[in-house]
N, C-alpha and C positions, 0 to 999 in steps of 0.2 A: 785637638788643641787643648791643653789645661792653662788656668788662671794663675797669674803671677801671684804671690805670698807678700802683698803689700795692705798692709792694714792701716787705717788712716782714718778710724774713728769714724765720725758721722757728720756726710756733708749733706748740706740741704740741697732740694734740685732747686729750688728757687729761694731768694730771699726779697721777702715781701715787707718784713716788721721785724726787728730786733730792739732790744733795749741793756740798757747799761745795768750791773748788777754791782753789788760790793763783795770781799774775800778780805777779812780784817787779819791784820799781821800775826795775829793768835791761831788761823788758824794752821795746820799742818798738811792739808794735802796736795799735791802739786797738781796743775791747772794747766791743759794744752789745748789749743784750737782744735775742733773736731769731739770733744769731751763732754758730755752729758749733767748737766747739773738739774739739781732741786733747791725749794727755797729752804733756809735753815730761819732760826729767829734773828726779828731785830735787824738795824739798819744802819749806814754810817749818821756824820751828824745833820746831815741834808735829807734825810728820807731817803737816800738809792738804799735799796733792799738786799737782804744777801742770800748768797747761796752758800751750797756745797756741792761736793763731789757725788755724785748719783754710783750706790753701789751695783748697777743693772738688776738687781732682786724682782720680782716680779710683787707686783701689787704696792709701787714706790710710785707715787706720780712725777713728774716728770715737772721740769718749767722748761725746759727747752737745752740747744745746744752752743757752747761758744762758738764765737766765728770770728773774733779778734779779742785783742788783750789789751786794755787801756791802764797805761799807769800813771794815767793824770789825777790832778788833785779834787777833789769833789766842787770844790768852788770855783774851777772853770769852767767843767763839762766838759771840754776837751782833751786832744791827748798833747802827751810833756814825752818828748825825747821817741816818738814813732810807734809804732806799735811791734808787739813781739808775738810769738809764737807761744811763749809758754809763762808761767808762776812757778817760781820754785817752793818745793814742801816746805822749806826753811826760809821766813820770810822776814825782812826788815824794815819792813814798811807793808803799808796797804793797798791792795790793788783792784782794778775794775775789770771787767769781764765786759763784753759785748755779747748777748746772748741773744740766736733764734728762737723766737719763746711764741710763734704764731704754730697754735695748734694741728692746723689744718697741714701744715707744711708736711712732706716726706722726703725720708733722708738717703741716701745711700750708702750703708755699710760693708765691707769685708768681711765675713766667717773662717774662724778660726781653724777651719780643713780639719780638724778632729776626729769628726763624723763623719766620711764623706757619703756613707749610707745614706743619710738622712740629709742631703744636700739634692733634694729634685723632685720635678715637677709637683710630686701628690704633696706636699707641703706646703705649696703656694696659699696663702690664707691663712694658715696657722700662725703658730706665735712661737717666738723664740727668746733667752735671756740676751744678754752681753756680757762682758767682762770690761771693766777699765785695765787699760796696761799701768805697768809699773814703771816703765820707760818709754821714753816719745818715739816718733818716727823717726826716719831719715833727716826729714826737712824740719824736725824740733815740734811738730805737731803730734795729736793722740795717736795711738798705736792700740784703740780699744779694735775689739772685732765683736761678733755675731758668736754665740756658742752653737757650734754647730751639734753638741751634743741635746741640746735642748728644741732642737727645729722639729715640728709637728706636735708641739704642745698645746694642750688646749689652755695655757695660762701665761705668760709672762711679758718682760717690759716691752714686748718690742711685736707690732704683726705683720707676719711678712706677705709684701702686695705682689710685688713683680720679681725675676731676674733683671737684674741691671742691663741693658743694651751692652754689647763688647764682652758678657761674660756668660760661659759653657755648665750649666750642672757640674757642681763636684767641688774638691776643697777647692778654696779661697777663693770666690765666687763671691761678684759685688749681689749684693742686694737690693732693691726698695723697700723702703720700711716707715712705719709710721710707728708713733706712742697714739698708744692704745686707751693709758691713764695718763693725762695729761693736768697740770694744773689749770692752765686756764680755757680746758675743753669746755664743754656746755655736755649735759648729761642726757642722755635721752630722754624722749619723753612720750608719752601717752593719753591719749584723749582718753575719758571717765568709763565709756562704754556700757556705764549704768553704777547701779550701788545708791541711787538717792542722790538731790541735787545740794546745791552747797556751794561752795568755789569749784571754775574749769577744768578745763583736762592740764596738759603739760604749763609749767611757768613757763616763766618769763625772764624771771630774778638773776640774782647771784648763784654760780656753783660754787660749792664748799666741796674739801676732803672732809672724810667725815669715817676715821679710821677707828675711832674708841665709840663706845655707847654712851649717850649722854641724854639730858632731858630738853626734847623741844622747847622752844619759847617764842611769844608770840614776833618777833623780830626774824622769823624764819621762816614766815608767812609768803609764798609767791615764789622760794628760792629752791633753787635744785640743789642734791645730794650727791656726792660717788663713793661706794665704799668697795674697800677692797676687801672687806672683813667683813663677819657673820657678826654683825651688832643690833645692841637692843636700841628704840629711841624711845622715848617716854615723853606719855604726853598728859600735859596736867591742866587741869580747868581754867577755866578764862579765856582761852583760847577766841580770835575775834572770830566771826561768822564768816565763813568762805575760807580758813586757811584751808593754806595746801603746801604741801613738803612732797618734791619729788626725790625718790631715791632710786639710783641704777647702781649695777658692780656685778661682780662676782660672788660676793658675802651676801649671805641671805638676810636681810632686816626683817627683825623679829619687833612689831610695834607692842608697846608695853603699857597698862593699862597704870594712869597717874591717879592721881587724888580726884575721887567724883567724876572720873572719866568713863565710859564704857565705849570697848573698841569692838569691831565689829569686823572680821580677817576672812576676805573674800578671796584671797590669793587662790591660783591653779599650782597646787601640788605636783610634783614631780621634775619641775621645769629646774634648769641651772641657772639661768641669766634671769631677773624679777628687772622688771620696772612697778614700784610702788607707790600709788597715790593714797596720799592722805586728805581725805574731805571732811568737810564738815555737814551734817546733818540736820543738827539739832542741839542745843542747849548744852555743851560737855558730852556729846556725842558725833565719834568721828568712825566713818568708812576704810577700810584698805581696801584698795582695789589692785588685783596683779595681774600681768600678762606675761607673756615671750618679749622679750626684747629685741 
C-alpha cells in the first residue's frame, strides 16, 4: 500500500484553545487554513496581535496554526460574510486569522515524498523542517508538507512523535508532530541541585524568546528564557536577592560578567542541550548552574 500525495498543511488532532490574530492590508503573504504562523510586531487598533507567515526555518518559534479565516471588523469580534479558507498575498483590506496557538496541541502533517529513505521507523523522535506551499490545496487550504529531506535531524521546526494512524512508511506519509519552539511553551526547568542558596530551582514566571544577547534586569526575576542561539546575557549589579533567570535551547548561554558583578559557571561541559540557572548568592554575586535537559 503507498500514501496518497495530498498535502494539507497542519491539522491539529484536537482543538482545545484558539485565538483571533490580525494580517494588516500591508502585508503581502497569503494566508491558508492549515498554515503555520509567528507573532510579527504591533497590533490592530484594539490590541488583537499580529502575525505572519512562519518560514519553517528551524530555531523560529512558532505561535501556533490557523484553523479558520475571520474577515470581520475588529469591533465586533465576530465574523462578517462567513468564514474562508484563505487571504490573498494581495490585500485590500485587513484580516483576522483564527489561530491554534495552545502549545501542547499536535498536529498532523503530510511530507513532501522527496526523501523516501529517510521516511521510517528510526526517525521517529527526531526532528524535521517544513516548507509553506506557494499554492493552496484542492479545497483552497495550505498545501505546506514535512521536508522529507530534513527527517532525522537533530534540529528543526517540527518533532516527529508518531506515524499517523491509516498511513505506511514512505513518501507522502501523514505524520504526528508537535513544535518543538513554541511561543507560548513554558521552558524547562531544573531544580538548583547545589551551587549556594539564593532563589529556587525552576520558575514560575513568564517565558520570553530570547534570540539576541542582551543585559538582564531586575524585571526578569522568576521568568524563564528559550534561545535558539549561542547568546551572551549580562548581568549587572543591583540585582534583588533570590533572582533567578532560567534559560533552555539549543544555543549555548554564555552569562557575562556586568558592572561589580562576579559570575561564577558551574555548567557540565560537553553537553548539547543546557538548562541554566541563575542564582543569587551574595551581594552582586550570582551562580550558574547547568545540567542535561
Amino acid at each position: 500500500m503507498s500514501n496518497a500525495n495530498t498535502p494539507s498543511g497542519f491539522t491539529p488532532r484536537s482543538l482545545t484553545r484558539w485565538n483571533r490574530y490580525y494580517v494588516p492590508q500591508a502585508d503581502t503573504n497569503a494566508y491558508r487554513v492549515g498554515d503555520v504562523v509567528k507573532s510579527s510586531s504591533g497590533s490592530d487598533a484594539v490590541g488583537v496581535p499580529t502575525v505572519t507567515l512562519h518560514s519553517g526555518a528551524s530555531g523560529v518559534a512558532v505561535r501556533g496554526v490557523v484553523v479558520a479565516v475571520d474577515p470581520g471588523l475588529p469591533a465586533t469580534g465576530g465574523f462578517i460574510g462567513g468564514t474562508r479558507m484563505s487571504v490573498p498575498a494581495v490585500k485590500t483590506k485587513d484580516y483576522y486569522l483564527w489561530v491554534c496557538d495552545d502549545p501542547e496541541i499536535d498536529f498532523i502533517a503530510v511530507d513532501d515524498g522527496t526523501t523516501p529513505s529517510a521516511l521510517v521507523a528510526a526517525n521517529i523522535g527526531a526532528f524535521c523542517g517544513f516548507a509553506p506551499a506557494a499554492s493552496g490545496a484542492a479545497n483552497g487550504g495550505s498545501a505546506a508538507a514535512l521536508s522529507s529531506s530534513s527527517f532525522g535531524g537533530t534540529t528543526g521546526a517540527c518533532k516527529v512523535v508518531s506515524l499517523a494512524p491509516g498511513s505506511v512508511y514512505g513518501a507522502f506519509a501523514a505524520w504526528i508532530v508537535r513544535f518543538p519552539l513554541h511561543e507560548l511553551g513554558t521552558a524547562p526547568t531544573q531544580s538548583s541541585g547545589g551551587g549556594g542558596g539564593g532563589g529556587g530551582g525552576g520558575s514560575g514566571g513568564v517565558t520570553t524568546q530570547e534570540p539576541t544577547s542582551r543585559a538582564l534586569v531586575a524585571g526578569d526575576n522568576g521568568n524563564s528564557g528559550i534561545t535558539p542561539n549561542a547568546i551572551s546575557l549580562t548581568v549587572n549589579a543591583g540585582m534583588p536577592a533570590g533572582f533567578n533567570f532560567d534559560t533552555a535551547g539549543p544555543g549555548l548561554v554564555a552569562w557575562v560578567q556586568g558592572p561589580g558583578v562576579q559570575i561564577q559557571d558551574q555548567r557540565q561541559a560537553g553537553n548539547t542541550y543546557f538548562v541554566n540557572l541563575l542564582k543569587w548568592v551574595a551581594d552582586n554575586t550570582y551562580v550558574v548552574i547547568g545540567g542535561k535537559s
